[in-house]
TORKOL-4160 file (C-alpha; in steps of 0.2 Angstrom, whole numbers, padded with zeros to 4 digits, m for minus):
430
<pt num="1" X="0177" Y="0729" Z="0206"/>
<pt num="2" X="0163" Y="0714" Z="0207"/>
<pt num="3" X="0153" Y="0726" Z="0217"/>
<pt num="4" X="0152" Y="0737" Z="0205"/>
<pt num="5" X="0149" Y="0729" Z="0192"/>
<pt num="6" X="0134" Y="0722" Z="0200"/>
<pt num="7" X="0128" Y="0739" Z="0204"/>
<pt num="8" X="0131" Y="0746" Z="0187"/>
<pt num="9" X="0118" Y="0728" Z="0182"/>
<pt num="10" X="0107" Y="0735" Z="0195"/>
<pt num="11" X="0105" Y="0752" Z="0190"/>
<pt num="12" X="0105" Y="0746" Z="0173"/>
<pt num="13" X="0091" Y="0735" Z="0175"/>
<pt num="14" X="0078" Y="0748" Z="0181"/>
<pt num="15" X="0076" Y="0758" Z="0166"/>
<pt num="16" X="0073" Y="0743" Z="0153"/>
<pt num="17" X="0060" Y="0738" Z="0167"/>
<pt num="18" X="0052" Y="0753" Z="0169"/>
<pt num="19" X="0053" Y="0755" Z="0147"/>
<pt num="20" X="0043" Y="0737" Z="0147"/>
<pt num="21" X="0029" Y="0745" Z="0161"/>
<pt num="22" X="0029" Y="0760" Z="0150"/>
<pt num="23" X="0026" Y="0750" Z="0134"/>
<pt num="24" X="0012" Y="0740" Z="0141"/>
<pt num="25" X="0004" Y="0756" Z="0150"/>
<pt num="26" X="0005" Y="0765" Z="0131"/>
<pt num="27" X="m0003" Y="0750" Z="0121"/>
<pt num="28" X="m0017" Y="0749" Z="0134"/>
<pt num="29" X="m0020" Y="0768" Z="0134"/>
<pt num="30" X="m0021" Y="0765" Z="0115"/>
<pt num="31" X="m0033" Y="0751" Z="0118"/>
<pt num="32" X="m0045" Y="0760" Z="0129"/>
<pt num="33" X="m0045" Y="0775" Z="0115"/>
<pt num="34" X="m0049" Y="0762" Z="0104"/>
<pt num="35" X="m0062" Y="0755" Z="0114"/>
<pt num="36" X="m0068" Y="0770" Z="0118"/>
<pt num="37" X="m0070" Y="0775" Z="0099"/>
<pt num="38" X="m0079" Y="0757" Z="0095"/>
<pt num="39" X="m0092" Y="0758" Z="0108"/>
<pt num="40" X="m0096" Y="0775" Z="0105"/>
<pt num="41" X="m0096" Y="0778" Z="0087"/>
<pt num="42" X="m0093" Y="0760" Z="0078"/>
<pt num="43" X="m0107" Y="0751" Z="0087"/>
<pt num="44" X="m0124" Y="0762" Z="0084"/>
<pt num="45" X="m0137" Y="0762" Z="0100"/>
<pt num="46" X="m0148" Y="0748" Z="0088"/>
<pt num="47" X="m0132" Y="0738" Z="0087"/>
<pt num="48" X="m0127" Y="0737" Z="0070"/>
<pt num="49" X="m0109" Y="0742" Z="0067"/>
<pt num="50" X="m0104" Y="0756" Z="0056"/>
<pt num="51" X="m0092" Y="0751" Z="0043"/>
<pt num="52" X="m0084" Y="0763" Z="0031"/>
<pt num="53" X="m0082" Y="0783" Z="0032"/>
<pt num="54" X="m0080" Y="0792" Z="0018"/>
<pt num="55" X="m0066" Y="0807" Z="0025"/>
<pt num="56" X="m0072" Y="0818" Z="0010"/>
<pt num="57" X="m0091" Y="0819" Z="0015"/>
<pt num="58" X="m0090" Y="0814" Z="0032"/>
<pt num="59" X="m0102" Y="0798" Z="0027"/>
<pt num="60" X="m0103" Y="0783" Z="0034"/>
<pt num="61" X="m0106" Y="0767" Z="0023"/>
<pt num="62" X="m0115" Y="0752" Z="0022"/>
<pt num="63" X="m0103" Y="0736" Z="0019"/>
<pt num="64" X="m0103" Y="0718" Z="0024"/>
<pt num="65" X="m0110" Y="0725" Z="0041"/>
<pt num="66" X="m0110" Y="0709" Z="0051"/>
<pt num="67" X="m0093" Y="0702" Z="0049"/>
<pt num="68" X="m0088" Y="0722" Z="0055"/>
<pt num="69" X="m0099" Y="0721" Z="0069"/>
<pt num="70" X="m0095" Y="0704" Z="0076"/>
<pt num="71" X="m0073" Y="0711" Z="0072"/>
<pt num="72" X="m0077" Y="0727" Z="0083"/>
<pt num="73" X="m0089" Y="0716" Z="0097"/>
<pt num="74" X="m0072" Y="0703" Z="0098"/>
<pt num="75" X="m0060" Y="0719" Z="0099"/>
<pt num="76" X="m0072" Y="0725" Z="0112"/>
<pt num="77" X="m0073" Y="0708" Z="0121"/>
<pt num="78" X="m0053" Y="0709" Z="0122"/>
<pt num="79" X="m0052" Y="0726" Z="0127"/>
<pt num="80" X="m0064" Y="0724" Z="0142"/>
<pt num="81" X="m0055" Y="0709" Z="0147"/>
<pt num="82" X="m0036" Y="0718" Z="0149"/>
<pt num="83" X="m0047" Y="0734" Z="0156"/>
<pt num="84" X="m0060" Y="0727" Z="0165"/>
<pt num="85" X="m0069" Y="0742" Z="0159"/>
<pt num="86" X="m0089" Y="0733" Z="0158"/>
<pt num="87" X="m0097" Y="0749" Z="0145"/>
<pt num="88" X="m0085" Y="0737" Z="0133"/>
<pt num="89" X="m0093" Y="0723" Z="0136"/>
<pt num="90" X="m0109" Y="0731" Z="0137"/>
<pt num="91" X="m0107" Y="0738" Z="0119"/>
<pt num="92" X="m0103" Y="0719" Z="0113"/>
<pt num="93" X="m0118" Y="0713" Z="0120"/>
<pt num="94" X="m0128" Y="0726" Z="0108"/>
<pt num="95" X="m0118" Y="0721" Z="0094"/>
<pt num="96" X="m0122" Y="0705" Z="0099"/>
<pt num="97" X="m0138" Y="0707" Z="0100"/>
<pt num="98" X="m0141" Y="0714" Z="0084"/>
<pt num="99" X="m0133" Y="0703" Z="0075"/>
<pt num="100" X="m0144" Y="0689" Z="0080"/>
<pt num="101" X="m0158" Y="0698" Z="0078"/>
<pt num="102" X="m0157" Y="0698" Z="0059"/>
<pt num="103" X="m0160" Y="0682" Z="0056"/>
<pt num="104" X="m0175" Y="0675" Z="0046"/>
<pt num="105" X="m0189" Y="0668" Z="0052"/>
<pt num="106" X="m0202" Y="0656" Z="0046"/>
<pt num="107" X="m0208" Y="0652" Z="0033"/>
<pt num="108" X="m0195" Y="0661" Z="0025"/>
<pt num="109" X="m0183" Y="0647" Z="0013"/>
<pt num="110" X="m0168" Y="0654" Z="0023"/>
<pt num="111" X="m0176" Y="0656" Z="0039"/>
<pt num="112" X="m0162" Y="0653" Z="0053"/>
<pt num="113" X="m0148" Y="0664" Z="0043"/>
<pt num="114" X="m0144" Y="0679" Z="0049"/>
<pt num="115" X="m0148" Y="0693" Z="0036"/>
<pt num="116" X="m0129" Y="0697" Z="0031"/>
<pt num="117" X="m0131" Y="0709" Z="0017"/>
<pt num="118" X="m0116" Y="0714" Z="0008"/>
<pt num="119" X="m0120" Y="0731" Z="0005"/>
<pt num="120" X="m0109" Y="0742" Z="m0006"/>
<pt num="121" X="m0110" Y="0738" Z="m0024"/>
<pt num="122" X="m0118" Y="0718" Z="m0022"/>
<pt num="123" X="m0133" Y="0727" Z="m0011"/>
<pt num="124" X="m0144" Y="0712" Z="m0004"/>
<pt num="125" X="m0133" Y="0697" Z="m0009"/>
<pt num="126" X="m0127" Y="0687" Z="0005"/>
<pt num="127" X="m0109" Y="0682" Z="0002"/>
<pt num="128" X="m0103" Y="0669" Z="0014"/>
<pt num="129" X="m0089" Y="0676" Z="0024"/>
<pt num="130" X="m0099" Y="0691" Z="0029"/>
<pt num="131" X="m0107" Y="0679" Z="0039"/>
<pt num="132" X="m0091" Y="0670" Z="0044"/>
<pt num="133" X="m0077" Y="0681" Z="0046"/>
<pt num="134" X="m0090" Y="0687" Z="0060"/>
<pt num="135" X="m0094" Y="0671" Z="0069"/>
<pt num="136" X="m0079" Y="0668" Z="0080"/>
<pt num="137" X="m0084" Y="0688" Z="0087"/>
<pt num="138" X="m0103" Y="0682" Z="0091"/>
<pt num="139" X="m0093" Y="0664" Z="0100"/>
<pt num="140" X="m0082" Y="0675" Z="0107"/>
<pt num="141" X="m0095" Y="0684" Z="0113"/>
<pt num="142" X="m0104" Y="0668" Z="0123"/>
<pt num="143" X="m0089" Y="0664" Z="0130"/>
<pt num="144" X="m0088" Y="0682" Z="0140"/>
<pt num="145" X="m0107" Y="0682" Z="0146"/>
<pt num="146" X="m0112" Y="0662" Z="0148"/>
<pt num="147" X="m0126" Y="0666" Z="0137"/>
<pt num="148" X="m0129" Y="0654" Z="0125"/>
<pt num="149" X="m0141" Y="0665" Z="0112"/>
<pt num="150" X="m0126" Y="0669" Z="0099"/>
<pt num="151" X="m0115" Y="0655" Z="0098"/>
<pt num="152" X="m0134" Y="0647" Z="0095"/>
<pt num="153" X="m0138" Y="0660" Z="0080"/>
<pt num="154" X="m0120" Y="0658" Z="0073"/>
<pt num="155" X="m0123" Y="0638" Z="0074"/>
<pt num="156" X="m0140" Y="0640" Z="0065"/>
<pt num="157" X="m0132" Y="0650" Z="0050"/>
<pt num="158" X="m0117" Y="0637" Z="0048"/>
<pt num="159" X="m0131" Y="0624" Z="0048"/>
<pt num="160" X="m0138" Y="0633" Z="0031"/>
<pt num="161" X="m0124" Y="0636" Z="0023"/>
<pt num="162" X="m0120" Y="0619" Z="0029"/>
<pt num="163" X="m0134" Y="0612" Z="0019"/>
<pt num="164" X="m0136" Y="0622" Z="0005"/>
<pt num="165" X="m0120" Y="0629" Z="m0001"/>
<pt num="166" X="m0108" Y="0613" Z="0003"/>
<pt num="167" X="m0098" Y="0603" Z="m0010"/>
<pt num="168" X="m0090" Y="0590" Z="0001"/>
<pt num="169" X="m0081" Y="0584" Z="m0017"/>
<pt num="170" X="m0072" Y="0600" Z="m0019"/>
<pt num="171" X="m0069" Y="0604" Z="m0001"/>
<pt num="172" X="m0078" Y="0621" Z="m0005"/>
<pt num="173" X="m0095" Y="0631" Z="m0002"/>
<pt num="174" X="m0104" Y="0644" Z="m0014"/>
<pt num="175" X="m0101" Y="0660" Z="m0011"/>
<pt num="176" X="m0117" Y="0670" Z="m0014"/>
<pt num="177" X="m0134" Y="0668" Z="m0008"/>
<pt num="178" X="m0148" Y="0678" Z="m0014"/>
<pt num="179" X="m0164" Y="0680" Z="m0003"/>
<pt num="180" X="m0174" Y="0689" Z="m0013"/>
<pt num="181" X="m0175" Y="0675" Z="m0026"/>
<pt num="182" X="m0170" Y="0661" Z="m0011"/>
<pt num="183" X="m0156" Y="0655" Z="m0023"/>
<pt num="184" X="m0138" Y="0649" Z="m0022"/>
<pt num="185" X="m0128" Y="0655" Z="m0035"/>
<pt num="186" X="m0119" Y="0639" Z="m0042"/>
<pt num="187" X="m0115" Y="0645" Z="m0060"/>
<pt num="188" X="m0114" Y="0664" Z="m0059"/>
<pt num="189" X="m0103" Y="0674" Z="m0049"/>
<pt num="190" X="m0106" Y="0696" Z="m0047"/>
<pt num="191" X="m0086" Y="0694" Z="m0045"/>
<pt num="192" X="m0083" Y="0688" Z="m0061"/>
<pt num="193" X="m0098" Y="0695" Z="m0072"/>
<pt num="194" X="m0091" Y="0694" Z="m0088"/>
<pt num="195" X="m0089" Y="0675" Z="m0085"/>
<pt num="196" X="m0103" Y="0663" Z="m0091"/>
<pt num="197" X="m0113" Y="0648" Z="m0083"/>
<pt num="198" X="m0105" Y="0637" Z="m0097"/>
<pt num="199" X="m0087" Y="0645" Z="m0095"/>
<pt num="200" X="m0086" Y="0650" Z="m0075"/>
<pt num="201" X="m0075" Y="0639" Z="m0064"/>
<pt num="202" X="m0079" Y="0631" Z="m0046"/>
<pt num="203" X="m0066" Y="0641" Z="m0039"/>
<pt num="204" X="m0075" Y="0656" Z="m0046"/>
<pt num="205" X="m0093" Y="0654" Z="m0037"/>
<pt num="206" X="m0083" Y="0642" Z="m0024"/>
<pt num="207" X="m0071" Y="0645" Z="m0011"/>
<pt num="208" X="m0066" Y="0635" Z="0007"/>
<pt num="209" X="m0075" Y="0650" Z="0015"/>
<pt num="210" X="m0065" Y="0644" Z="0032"/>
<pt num="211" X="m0063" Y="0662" Z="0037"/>
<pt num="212" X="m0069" Y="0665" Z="0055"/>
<pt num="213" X="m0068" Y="0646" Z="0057"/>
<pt num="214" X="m0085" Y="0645" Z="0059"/>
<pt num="215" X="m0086" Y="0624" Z="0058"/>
<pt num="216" X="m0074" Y="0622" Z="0073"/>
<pt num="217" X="m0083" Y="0635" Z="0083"/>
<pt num="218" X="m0097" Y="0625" Z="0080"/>
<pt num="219" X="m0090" Y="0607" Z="0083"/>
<pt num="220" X="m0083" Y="0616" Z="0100"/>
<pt num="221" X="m0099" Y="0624" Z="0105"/>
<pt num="222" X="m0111" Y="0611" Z="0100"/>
<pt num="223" X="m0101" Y="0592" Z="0104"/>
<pt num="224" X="m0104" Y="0587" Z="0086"/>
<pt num="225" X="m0090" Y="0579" Z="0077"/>
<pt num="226" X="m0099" Y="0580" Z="0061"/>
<pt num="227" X="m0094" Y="0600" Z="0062"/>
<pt num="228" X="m0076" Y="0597" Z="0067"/>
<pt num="229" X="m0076" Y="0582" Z="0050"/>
<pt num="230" X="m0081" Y="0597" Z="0039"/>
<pt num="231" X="m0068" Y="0608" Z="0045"/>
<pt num="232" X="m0057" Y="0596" Z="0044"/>
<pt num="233" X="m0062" Y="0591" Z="0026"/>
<pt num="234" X="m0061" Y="0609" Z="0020"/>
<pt num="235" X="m0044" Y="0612" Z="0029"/>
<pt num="236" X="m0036" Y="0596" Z="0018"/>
<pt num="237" X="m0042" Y="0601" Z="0003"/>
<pt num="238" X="m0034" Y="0619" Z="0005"/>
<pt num="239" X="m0018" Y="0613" Z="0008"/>
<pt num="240" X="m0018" Y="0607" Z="m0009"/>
<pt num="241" X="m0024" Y="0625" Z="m0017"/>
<pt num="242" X="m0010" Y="0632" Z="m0009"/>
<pt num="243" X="0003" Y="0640" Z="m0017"/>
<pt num="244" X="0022" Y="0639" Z="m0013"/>
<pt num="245" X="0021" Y="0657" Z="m0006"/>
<pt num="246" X="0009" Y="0655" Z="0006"/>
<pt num="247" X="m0007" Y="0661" Z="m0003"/>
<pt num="248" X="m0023" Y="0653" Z="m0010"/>
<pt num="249" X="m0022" Y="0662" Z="m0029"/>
<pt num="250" X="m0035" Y="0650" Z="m0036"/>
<pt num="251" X="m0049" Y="0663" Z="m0024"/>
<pt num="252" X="m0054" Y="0681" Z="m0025"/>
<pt num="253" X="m0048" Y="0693" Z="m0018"/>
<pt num="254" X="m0033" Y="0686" Z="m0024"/>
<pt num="255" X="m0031" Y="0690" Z="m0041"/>
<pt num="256" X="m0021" Y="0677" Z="m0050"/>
<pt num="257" X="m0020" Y="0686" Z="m0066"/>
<pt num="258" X="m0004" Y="0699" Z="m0059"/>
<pt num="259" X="m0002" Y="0688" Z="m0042"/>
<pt num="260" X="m0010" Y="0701" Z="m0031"/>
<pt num="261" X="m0013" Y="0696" Z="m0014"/>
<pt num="262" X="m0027" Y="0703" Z="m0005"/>
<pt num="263" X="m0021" Y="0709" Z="0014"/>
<pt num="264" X="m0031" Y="0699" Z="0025"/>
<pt num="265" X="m0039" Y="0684" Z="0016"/>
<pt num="266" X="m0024" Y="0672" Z="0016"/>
<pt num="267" X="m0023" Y="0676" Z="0035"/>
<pt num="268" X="m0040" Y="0672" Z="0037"/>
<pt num="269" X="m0036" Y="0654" Z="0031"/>
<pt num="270" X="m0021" Y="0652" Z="0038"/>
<pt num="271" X="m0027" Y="0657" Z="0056"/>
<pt num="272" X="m0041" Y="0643" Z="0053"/>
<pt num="273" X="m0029" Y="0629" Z="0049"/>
<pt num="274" X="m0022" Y="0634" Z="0065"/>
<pt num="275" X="m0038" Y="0629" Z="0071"/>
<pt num="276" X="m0035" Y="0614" Z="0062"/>
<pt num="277" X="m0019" Y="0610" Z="0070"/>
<pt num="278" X="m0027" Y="0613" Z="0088"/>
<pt num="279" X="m0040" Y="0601" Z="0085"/>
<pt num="280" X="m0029" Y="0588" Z="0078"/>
<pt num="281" X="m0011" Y="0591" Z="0084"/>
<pt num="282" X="m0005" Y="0589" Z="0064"/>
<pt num="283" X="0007" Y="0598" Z="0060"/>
<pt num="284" X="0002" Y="0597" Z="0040"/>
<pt num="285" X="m0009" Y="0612" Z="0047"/>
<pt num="286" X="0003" Y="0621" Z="0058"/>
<pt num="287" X="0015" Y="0620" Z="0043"/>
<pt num="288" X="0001" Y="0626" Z="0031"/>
<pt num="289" X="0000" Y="0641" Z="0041"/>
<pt num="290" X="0019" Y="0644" Z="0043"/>
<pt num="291" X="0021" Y="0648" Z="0026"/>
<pt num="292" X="0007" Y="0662" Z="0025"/>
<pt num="293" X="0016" Y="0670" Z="0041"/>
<pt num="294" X="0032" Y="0671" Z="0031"/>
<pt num="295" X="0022" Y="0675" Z="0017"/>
<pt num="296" X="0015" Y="0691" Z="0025"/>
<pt num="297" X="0031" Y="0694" Z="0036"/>
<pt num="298" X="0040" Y="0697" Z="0015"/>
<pt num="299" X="0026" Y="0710" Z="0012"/>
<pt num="300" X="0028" Y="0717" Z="0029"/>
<pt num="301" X="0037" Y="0737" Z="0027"/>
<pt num="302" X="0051" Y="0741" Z="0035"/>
<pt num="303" X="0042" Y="0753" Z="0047"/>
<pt num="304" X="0027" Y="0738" Z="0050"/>
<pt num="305" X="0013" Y="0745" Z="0037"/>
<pt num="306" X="0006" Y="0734" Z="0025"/>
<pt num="307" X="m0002" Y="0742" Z="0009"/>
<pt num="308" X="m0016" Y="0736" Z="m0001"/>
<pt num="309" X="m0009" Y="0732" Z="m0016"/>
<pt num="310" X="0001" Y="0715" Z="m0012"/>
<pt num="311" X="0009" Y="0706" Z="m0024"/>
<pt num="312" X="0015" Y="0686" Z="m0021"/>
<pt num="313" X="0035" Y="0691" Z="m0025"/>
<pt num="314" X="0035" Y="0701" Z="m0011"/>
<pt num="315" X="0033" Y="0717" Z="m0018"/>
<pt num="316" X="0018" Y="0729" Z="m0017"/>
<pt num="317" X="0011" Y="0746" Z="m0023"/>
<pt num="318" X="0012" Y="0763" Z="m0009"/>
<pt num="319" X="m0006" Y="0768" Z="m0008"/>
<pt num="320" X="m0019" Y="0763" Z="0005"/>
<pt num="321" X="m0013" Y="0760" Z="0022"/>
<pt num="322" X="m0022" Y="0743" Z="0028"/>
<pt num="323" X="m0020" Y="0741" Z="0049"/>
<pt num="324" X="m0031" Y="0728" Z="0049"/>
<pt num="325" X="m0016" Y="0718" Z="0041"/>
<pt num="326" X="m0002" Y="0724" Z="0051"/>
<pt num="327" X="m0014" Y="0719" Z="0067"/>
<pt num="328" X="m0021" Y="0703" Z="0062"/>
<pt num="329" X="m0005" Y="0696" Z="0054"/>
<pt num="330" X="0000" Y="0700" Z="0073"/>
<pt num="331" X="m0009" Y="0690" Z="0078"/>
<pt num="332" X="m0004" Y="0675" Z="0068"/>
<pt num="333" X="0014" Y="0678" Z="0070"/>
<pt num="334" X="0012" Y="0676" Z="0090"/>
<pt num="335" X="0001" Y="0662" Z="0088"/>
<pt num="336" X="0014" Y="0651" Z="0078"/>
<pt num="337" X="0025" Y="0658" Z="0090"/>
<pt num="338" X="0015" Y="0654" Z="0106"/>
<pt num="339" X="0015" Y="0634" Z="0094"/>
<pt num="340" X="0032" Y="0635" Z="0094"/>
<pt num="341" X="0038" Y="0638" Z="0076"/>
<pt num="342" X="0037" Y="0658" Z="0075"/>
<pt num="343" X="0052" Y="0666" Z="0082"/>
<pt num="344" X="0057" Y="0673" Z="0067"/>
<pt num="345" X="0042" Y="0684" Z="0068"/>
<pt num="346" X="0048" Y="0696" Z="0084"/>
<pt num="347" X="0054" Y="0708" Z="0073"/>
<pt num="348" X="0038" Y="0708" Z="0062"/>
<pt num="349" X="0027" Y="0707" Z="0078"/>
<pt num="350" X="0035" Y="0723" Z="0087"/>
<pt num="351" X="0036" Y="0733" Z="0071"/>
<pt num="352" X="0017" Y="0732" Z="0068"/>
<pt num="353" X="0014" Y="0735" Z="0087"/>
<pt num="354" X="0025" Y="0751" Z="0085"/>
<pt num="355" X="0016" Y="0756" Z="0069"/>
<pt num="356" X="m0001" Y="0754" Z="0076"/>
<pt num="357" X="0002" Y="0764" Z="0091"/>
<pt num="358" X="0011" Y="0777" Z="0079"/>
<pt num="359" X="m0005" Y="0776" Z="0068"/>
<pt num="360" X="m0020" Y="0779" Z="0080"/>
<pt num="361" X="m0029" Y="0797" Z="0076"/>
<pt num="362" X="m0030" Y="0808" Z="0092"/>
<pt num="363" X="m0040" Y="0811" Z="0107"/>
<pt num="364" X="m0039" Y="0828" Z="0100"/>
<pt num="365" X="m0044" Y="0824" Z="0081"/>
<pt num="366" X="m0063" Y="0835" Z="0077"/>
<pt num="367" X="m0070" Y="0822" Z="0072"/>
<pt num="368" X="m0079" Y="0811" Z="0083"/>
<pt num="369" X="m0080" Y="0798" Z="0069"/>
<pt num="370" X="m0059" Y="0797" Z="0066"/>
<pt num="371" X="m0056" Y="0801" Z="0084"/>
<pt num="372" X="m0046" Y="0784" Z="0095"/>
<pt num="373" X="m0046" Y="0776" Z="0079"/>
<pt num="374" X="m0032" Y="0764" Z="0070"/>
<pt num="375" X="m0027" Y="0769" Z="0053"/>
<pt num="376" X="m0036" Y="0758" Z="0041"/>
<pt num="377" X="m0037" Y="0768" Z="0024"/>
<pt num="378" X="m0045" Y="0764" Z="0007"/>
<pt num="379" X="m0045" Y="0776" Z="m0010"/>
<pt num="380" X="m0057" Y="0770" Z="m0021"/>
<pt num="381" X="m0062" Y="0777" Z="m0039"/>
<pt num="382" X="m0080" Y="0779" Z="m0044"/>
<pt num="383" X="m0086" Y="0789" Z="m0058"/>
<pt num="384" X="m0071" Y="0800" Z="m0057"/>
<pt num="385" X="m0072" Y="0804" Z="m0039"/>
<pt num="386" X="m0061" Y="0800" Z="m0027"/>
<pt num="387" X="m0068" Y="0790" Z="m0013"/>
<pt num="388" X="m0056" Y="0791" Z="0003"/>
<pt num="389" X="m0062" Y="0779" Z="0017"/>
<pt num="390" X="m0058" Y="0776" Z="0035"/>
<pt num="391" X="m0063" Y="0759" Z="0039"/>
<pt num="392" X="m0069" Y="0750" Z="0057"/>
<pt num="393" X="m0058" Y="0734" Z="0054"/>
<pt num="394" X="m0043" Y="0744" Z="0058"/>
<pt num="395" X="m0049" Y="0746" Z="0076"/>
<pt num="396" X="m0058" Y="0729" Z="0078"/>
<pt num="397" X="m0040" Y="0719" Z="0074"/>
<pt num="398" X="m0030" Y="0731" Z="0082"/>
<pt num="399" X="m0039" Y="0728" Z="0099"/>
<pt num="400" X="m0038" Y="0710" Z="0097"/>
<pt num="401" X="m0019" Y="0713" Z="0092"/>
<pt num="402" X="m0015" Y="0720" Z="0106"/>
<pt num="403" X="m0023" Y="0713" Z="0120"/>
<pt num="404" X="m0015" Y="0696" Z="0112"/>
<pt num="405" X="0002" Y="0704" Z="0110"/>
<pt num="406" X="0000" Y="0708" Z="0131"/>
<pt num="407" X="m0007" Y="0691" Z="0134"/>
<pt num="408" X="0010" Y="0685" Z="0128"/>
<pt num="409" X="0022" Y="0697" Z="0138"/>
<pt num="410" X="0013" Y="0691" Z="0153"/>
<pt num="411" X="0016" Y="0673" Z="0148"/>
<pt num="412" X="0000" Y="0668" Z="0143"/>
<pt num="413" X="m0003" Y="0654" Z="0130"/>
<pt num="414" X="m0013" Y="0666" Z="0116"/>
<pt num="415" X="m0019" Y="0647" Z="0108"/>
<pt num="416" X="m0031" Y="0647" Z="0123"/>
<pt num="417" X="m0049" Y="0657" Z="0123"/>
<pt num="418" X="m0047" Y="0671" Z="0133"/>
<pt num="419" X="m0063" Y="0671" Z="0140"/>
<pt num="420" X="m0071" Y="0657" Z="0153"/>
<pt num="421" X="m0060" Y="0642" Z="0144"/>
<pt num="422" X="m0063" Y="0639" Z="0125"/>
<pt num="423" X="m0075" Y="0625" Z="0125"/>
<pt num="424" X="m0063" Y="0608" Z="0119"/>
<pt num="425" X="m0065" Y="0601" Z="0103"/>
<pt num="426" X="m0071" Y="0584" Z="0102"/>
<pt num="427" X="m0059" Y="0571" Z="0100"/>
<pt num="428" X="m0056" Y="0568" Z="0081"/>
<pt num="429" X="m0045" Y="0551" Z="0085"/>
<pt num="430" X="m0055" Y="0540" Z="0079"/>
């Protein structure tokens, strides 16, 4: 009877092994349609990274091009490294390249930013985060080659903003730069234009801009403590603007007024207090960033999707279908998990795995410019028309979701650069 017990185990055994092969085989055939899609069609032959397609016109749009790019160059930088396919790396590199190749020059007053145009309805204005919810791609992206030119033209953007758009007593930097004028705006916001210089808030032309965690990339990269000190300075303050959920309602996107919570921006925070806990070991940080994994893990569907109407109870609207979310609050979850505090986030993390892989248009789709991607879909309204848009980012994080996700079923620690070693922080002891 022992015996065959121990050959029913056996037999047993070799299906649920051969089910985990076959998952990981399907999510890297996912990734390489992904990939395939982001090299071919997101990033153009100049470089610049298409953003937004309008499925009614079959148009693409213009909007916040360089955090995009840089998402898409670290999706491609992931992809290449599970695949070792190099056309990935190759189409990273002409992102890269591109999106140092923007910057101002001399004598221009912001020489040394890069040129991060919002598009869309803000046009010219430079909002902060398109530059830094990019940065950690363009780091990323020295990491793969060795070459030191775009952690160097990230680091020269940080240093502007650095020194003109900082309010070390507040923890905070402006949001909005206007290069046409070669001004800050510090008491007008195009967020809230019906809001007065007398009347408008900090937090209205202010906010911790941590997104991308561009300061510790920099502190990393360059030795300089002072970079870690102001990463670390924003990151305390934030843990005071936060609210019992897990969000940070004083800032837009989030819209205090109903307690919408925007999809990604609260992750974007929290993923850069994670930072902050791996630079200090504090767990004030790792805590900080627990409770925006719960909070997205509540606003989680059943099925994995997250919509993009979000509300800080717990509930949301059906409507637009926002994979960037289920993707990047992926990858959260598995990096609390990977810290130690996460396990209640399996389910969360196989769910958005399975609705990713459910939600990818096929090899078959006839249109080049849907085809291999992840769902990432937007209905807008203007001037009674209905705007239906496919957006990049739903690719860029699923690739980055995914290849973290097989990072961890192989046992690697997904805290750690996955490149040629993250460049260690500089010791903040003292």
């Amino acid at each position: 009877m022992k015996v065959l017990f121990t050959l029913a185990a056996v037999l047993f055994a070799v299906p649920a092994a051969a089910a985990e092969t076959s998952r990981e085989k399907k999510i890297e055939e996912a990734m390489r349609r992904g990939a395939d899609y982001a090299a071919d069609i997101l990033i153009t032959q100049s470089g610049a990274g298409r953003t937004e397609y309008e499925l009614l016109r079959g148009e693409w749009n213009d909007y916040e091009t360089h955090w995009h790019t840089a998402q898409t160059i670290y999706g491609l930088l992931e992809t290449w490294r599970v695949t070792g396919e190099r056309r990935y790396l190759r189409a990273a590199r002409r992102g890269g390249d591109w999106w140092i190749s923007t910057e101002f020059k001399e004598p221009h007053p912001f020489a040394g930013l890069v040129n991060a145009a919002h598009g869309d309805r803000l046009g010219h204005l430079i909002n902060m985060t398109t530059m830094t919810d990019g940065s950690n791609g363009i780091f990323a992206l020295t990491r793969a080659t060795n070459d030191d030119k775009y952690a160097q033209s990230a680091v020269r953007s940080g240093d502007w903003f650095l020194e003109n758009a900082y309010i070390p007593e507040e923890g905070l930097f402006y949001n909005i730069a206007d290069p046409e004028t070669a001004t800050v705006w510090k008491d007008k916001s195009p967020h809230h234009p019906e809001i007065g210089p007398a009347e408008i808030k900090v937090t209205e032309v202010a906010r911790p801009n941590s997104e991308g965690y561009a300061y510790a990339d920099m502190c990393a990269f360059t030795g300089d403590r002072q970079y870690c000190a102001v990463f670390l300075d924003v990151a305390d303050k934030k843990l005071k603007r936060q609210s019992e959920e897990g969000a940070w309602m004083d800032f837009e996107p989030n819209r205090m007024s109903d307690g919408r919570v925007h999809p990604r921006f609260n992750i974007w925070l929290a993923e850069a207090q994670l930072e902050a806990y791996e630079m200090t070991g504090d767990r004030k940080y790792l805590e900080s960033a627990l409770q925006t994994g719960r909070l997205m893990a509540k606003l989680q569907k059943a099925d994995g999707a997250f919509y993009r109407h979000l509300y800080r109870d717990g509930t949301s609207s059906p409507g637009s279908f926002i994979g960037s979310a289920s993707a990047f609050s992926g990858i959260l979850w598995l990096r609390l998990r990977d810290y130690g505090v996460g396990d209640e986030f399996d389910d969360n993390i196989e769910r958005s795995v399975d609705w990713l892989l459910k939600n990818q248009a096929l090899e078959s789709h006839p249109d080049e410019n849907v085809r291999g991607s992840f769902l990432n879909l937007y209905v807008r309204r203007k001037d009674g028309q209905a705007l239906l848009y496919q957006r990049d980012i739903g690719t860029g994080f699923a690739l980055r979701f995914l290849a973290t996700y097989l990072r961890d079923r192989a046992g690697e620690d997904v805290n750690v650069d996955s490149f040629s070693g993250r460049d260690a922080y500089p010791d903040m002891s003292e």
